[in-house]
C-alpha angles and dihedrals in degrees: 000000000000090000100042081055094246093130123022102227137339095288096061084046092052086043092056101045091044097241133116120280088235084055086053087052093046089054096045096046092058080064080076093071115114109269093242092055085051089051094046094048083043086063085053096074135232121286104023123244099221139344098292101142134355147238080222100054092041092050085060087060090049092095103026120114116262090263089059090042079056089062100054095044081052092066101040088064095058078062097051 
C-alpha cells in the first residue's frame, strides 16, 4: 500500500489497519529475510497449521548475515 502510493508512509498504514506504527515496522522488517527463507515459509501455508515456526523467532533472523539466514532456511527444509 505504501508503494502503490495508497498510504504515504508506515504511520498512515498502521492508522488505517488500526495497529501500532512499531507493528507496522515489525511486519515490514520480516520482508529482509532472504528471499529463499520467504519462499520456504510461503510452502508452509496460511494459516498455519500449528506453531512450527514464529514471527518471534524469525524476527530474530531479520538482521543475521546471509550465512545465518542459511541456517535458518536450513532448518525450515527438515519441516518441509
Amino acid at each position: 500500500m505504501i508503494d502503490s502510493g495508497e498510504v504515504k508512509n508506515q504511520s498512515d498504514l498502521a492508522k488505517l489497519k488500526g495497529i501500532s506504527r512499531a507493528r507496522v515496522t515489525q511486519i515490514l522488517n520480516l520482508l529482509k529475510l532472504d528471499s529463499l527463507i520467504i519462499q520456504e515459509l510461503e510452502k508452509f501455508g496460511d494459516p498455519l497449521k500449528s506453531r512450527i515456526i514464529t514471527e518471534r523467532m524469525l524476527r530474530l533472523y531479520v538482521n543475521k548475515s546471509q550465512q545465518e539466514q542459511q541456517y535458518l532456511l536450513n532448518f525450515l527444509n527438515t519441516l518441509v
